[in-house]
C-alpha positions in Angstrom: -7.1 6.5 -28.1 -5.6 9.4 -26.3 -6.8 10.3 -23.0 -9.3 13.0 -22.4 -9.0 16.7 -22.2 -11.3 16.7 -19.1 -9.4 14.5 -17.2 -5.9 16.2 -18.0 -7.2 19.3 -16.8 -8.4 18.0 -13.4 -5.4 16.6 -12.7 -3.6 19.6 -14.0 -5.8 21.2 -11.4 -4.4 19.3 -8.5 -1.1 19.3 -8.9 -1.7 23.1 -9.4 -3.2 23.6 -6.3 -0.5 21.3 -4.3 2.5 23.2 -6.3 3.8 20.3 -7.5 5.8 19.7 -9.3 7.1 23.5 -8.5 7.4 24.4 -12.6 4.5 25.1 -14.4 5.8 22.7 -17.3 6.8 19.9 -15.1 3.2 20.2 -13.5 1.9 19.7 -17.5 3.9 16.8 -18.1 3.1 15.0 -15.0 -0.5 15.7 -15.6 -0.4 13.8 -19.3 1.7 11.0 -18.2 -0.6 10.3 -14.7 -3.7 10.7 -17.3 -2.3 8.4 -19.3 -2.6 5.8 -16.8 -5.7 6.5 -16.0 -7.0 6.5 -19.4 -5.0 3.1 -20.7 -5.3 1.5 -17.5 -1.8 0.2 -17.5 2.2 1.3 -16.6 2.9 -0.5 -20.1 4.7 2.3 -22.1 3.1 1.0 -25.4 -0.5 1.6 -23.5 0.4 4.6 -21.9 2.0 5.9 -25.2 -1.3 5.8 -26.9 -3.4 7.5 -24.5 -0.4 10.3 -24.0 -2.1 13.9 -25.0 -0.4 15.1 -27.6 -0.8 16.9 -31.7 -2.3 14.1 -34.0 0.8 14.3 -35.9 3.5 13.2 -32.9 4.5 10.0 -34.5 4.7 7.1 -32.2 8.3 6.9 -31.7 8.0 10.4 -30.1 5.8 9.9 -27.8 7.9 6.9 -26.5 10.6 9.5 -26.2 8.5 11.5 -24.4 7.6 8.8 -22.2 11.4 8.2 -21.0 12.0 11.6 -20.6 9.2 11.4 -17.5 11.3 9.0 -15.7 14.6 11.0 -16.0 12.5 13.7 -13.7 12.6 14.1 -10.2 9.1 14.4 -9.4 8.4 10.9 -9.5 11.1 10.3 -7.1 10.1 9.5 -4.0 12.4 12.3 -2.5 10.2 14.5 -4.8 6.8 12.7 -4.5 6.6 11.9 -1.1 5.7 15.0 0.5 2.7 15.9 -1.7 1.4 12.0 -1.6 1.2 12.3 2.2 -0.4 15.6 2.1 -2.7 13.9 -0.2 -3.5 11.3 1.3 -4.4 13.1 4.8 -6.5 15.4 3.0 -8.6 12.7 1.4 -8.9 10.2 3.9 -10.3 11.2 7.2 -8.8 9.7 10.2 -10.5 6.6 12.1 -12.7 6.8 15.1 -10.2 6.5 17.3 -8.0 9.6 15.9 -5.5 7.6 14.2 -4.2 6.9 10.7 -3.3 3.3 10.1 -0.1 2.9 7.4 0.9 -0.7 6.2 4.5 -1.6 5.5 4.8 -4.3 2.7 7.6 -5.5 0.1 6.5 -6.8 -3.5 9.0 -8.7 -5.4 8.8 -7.7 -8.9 11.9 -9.6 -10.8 15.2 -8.8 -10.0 13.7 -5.8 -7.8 12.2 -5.7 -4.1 9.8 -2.9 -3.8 9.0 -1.4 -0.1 6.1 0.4 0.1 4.3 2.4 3.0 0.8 3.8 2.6 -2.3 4.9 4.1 -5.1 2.3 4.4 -8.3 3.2 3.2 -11.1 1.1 2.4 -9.2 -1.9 1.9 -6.8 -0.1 -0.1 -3.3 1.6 0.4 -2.4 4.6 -0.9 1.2 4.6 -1.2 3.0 7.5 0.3 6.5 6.1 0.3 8.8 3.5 -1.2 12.3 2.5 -1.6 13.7 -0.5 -3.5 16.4 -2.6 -3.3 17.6 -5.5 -5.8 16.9 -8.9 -4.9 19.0 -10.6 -3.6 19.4 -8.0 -1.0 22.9 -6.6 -0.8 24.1 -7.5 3.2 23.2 -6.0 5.9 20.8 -3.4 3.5 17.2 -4.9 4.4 16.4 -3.3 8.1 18.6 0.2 7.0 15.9 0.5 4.0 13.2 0.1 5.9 14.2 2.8 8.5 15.5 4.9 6.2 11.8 4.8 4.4 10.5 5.0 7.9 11.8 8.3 8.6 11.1 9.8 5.0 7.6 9.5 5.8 7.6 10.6 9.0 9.8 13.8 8.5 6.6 14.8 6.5 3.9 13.4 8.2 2.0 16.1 10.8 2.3 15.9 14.6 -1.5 16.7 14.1 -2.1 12.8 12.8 -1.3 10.0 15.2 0.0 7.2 13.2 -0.4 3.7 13.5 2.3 1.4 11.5 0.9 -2.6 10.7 3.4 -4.6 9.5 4.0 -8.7 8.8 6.6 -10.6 10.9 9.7 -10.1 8.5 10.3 -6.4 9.3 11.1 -6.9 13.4 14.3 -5.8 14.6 15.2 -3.7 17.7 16.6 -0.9 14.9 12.6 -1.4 13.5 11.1 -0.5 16.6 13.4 1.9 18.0 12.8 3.6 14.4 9.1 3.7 14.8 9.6 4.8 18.8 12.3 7.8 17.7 9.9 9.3 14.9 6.6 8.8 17.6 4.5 6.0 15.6 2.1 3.5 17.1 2.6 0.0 16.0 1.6 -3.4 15.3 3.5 -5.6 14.4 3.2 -9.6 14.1 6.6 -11.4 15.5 7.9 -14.4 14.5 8.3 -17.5 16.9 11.7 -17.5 17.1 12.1 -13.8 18.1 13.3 -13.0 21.4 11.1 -11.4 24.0 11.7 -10.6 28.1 8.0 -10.2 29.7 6.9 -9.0 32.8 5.1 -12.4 33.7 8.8 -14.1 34.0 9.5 -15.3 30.0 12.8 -14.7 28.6 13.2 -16.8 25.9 11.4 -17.0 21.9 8.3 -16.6 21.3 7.5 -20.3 20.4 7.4 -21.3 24.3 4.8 -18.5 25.1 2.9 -20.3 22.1 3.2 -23.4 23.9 0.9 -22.4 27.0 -1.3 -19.7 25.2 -5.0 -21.1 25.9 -6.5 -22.7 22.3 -8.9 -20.3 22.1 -9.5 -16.2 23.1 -6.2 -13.5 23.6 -4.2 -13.0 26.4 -1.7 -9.7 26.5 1.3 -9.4 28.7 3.5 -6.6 28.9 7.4 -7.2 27.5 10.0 -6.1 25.6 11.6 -7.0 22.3 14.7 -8.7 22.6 17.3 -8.3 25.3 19.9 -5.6 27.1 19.7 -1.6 27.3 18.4 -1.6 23.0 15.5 -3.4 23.8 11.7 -2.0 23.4 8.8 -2.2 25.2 5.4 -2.7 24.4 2.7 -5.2 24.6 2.6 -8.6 23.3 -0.7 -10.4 22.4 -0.9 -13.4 21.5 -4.2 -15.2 20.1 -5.0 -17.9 17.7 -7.8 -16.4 15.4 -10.3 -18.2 13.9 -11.6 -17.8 9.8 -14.8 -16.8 9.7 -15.4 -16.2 5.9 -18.0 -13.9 4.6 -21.6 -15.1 3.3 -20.7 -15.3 -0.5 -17.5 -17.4 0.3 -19.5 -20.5 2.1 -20.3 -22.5 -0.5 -18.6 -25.9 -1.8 -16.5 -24.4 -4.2 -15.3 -22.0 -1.8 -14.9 -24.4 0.9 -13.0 -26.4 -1.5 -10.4 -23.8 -2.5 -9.7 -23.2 1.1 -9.0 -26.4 1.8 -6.7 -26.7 -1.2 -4.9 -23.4 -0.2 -4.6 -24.9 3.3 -2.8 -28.2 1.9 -0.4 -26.1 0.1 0.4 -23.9 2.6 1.4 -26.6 5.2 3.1 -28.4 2.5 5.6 -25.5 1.8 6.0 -24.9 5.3 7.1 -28.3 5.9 9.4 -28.0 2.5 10.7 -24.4 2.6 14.1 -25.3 3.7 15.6 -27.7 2.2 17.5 -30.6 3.6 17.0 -29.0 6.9 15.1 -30.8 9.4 11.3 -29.9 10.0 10.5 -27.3 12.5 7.2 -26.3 14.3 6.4 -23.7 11.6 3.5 -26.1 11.1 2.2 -25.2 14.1 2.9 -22.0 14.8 2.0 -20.3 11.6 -1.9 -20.2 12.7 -0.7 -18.3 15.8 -0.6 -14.5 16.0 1.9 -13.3 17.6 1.4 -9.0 18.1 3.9 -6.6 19.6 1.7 -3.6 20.1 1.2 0.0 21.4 -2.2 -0.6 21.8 -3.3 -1.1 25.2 -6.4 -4.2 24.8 -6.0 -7.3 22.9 -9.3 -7.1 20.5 -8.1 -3.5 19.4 -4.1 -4.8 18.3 -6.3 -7.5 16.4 -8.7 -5.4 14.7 -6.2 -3.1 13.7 -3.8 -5.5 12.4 -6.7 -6.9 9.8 -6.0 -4.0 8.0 -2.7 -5.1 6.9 -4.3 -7.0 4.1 -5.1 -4.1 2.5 -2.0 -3.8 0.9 -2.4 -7.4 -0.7 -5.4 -5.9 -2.5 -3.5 -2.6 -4.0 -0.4 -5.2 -4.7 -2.7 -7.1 -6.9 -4.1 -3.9 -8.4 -0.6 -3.0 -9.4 -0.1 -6.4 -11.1 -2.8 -8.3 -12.7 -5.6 -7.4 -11.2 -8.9 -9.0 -9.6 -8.7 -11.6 -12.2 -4.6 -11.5 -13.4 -5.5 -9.7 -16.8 -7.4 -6.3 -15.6 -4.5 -4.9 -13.6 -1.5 -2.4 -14.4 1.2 -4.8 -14.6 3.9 -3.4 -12.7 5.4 -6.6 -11.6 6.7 -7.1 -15.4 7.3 -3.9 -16.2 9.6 -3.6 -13.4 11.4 -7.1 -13.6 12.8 -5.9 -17.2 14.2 -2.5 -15.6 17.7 -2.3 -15.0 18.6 1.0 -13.3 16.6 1.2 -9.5 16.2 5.3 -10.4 14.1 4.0 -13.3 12.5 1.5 -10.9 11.8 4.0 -8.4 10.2 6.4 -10.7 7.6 4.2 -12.0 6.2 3.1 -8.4 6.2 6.7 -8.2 4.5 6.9 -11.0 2.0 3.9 -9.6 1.6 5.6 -6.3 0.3 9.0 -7.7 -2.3 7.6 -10.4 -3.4 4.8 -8.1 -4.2 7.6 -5.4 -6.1 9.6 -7.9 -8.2 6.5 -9.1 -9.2 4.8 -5.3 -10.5 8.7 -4.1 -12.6 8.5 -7.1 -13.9 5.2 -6.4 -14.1 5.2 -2.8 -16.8 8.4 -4.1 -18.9 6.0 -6.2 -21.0 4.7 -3.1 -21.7 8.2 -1.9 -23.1 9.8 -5.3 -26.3 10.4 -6.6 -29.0 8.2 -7.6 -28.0 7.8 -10.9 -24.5 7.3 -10.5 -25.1 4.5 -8.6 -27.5 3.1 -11.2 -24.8 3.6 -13.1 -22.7 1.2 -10.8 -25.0 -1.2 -10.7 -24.3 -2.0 -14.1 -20.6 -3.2 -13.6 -20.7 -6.6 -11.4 -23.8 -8.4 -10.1 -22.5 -8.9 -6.6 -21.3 -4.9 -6.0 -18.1 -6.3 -4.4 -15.7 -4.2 -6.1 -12.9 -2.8 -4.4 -12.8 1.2 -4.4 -9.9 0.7 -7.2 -12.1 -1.6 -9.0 -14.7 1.2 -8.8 -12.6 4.2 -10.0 -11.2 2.4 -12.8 -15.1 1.7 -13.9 -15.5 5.3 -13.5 -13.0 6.4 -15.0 -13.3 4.8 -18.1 -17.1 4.5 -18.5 -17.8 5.8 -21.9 -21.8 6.5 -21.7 -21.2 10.1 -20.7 -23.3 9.3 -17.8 -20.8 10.0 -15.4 -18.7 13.1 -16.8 -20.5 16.0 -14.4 -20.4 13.7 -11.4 -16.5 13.2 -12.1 -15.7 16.8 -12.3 -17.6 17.4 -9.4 -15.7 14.8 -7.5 -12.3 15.6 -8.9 -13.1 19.9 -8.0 -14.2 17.7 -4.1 -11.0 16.5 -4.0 -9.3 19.6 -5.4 -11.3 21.9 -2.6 -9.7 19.2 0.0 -6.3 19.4 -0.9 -6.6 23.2 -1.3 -7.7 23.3 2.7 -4.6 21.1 4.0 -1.6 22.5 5.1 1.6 21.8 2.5 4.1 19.8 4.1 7.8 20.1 5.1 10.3 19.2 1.7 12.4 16.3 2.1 16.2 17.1 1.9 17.3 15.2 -1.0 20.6 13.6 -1.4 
């Protein structure tokens, strides 16, 4: 069933009021294809070819066609994209207490593709503001170029007004990483590895692994030191802690208990397996140890903030299969049968945009009236859905109960982006 009128026009709205893409046509086109998303719930082209707005008489082989043709445009590009998702995602999502906006750095393997995504983290969400891919395996020498070059893309749009804050997991360290993040004037946070190489002030020079070694079992010590060695090397703080699990109410029962144990079995049983006919290493050991490199100046506040990292697991598994592997938009095999990384880049792109659209309207749902939140209280018996979760259930929720509260929270949203200031244009190559 094709996608509705009223949501077509409130997206036509925003990308109106953003001038994007900068030709009225474009601006239509990208406003069916994004509702189309919205309306099947899926990057498949077969779903989103049915819920394309179109005549009644466009065959279906046509609207495939028209489908294609979306991904041969540059404004899903992240040269093209980019700018307008960041000056989305400012205007939506106020900064945290402290000032700062928190982005998460991530890869998601999706075939023969490696997807690197950077995004804003709201409500245990990302909205992706920039990506760039790369096949798998990655060409030599290509991995930490990628990620600076994405780096900088976001930052040469990116305000002076919003301090940023970068989380990332321990593959992405390098001293070209955080001399990239210290040139385009981002906080970080970064978790090391125990093999990486840091001088402190406290006398160390040497891995990581013998800090580990003397760390107290329990608590967070800090120590001020720099990453790796000679006149390249940053500085920062490193904390080191060994946190314990503390699983929420709902997750305390046997089963639960169960399942973590399980996961725990199988996680030391790959560590102690993932290189074969290598001898064992400590990785045993050290993987409950986290290991921070920081601009943050206390301990407890490099930890809080680096919990937030998970947030991008949650959008990941939006993207894929969803809270229970059938619900979400399948990108992972939509991607893995793509052959051409323009195509690839195109329909993150693609991803990145609807995805936004959908977690502002359900990070709304809590905050609305009485009866849109007796409304809510009809999709899950626990209210634990995610804000994705949430605008997807709003979004398609056919009792008509919820049609003047959407267009009073898409014209919000429109008012918001309408108040921030457009940013600067990427050069594209």
């Amino acid at each position: 069933m094709p996608a509705s009128t009223g949501l077509y026009s409130m997206l036509l709205q925003w990308f109106t009021i953003v001038a994007y893409p900068a030709h009225a046509t474009a601006r239509l086109a990208l406003a069916k294809q994004v509702s189309a998303v919205l309306h099947s719930q899926s990057l498949r082209p077969a779903a989103r070819m049915r819920a394309l707005l179109s005549a009644a008489t466009v065959p279906a082989r046509q609207r495939y066609h028209c489908l294609a043709r979306a991904l041969n445009r540059p404004s899903l590009s992240p040269a093209g994209l980019t700018p307008t998702l960041v000056r989305a995602a400012l205007a939506l999502v106020p900064p945290d207490r402290q000032g700062r906006t928190v982005l998460a750095l991530d890869s998601v393997r999706c075939g023969g593709w490696e997807v690197f995504t950077l995004g804003v983290v709201w409500h245990s969400r990302v909205l992706v503001v920039g990506w760039t891919v790369l096949p798998y395996p990655w060409p030599p020498k290509a991995f930490t170029p990628a990620v600076a070059a994405l780096i900088r893309q976001v930052a040469a749009v990116w305000p002076a007004s919003r301090p940023a804050h970068l989380v990332a997991d321990r593959g992405f360290p390098s001293k070209a990483f955080f001399s990239t993040l210290r040139e385009v004037g981002w906080g970080w946070t970064v978790r090391l590895q125990a093999r990486s190489w840091v001088v402190t002030t406290a006398g160390h020079d040497g891995v990581v692994r013998g800090l580990l070694q003397q760390a107290p079992e329990t608590g967070w010590t800090q120590v001020g030191a720099s990453y790796g060695r000679g006149p390249q090397a940053v500085a920062a703080t490193l904390v080191l802690g060994r946190p314990a699990h503390q699983p929420p109410l709902h997750q305390t029962g046997p089963a639960s208990r169960r399942r973590r144990r399980q996961q725990a079995e199988r996680r030391v049983f790959d560590l102690q397996h993932k290189h074969p006919g290598r001898p064992a290493d400590a990785s045993a050991e050290t993987d409950r140890w986290l290991a921070l490199f920081t601009t943050l100046p206390t301990a407890q506040e490099a930890a809080a903030v680096y919990r937030r990292r998970w947030a991008i697991e949650g959008s990941y598994r939006d993207a894929q299969g969803g809270w229970d592997g059938q619900h979400g938009w399948d990108l992972e095999p939509l991607l893995a049968r793509e052959t051409a990384g323009e195509r690839v880049a195109r329909l993150v792109g693609l991803w990145a945009l609807s995805s936004l659209v959908q977690t502002w309207v359900g990070g709304q749902v809590a905050h609305g009236p009485v009866p849109v939140r007796q409304v809510a209280a009809q999709w899950t018996t626990t209210h634990r859905l995610s804000v994705w979760a949430r605008g997807k259930f709003a979004l398609c929720d056919d009792s008509g109960r919820l049609t003047a509260w959407l267009q009073m929270t898409m014209n919000r949203g429109a008012a918001l982006l309408a108040g921030s200031p457009p940013p600067r244009l990427l050069e594209t190559a």
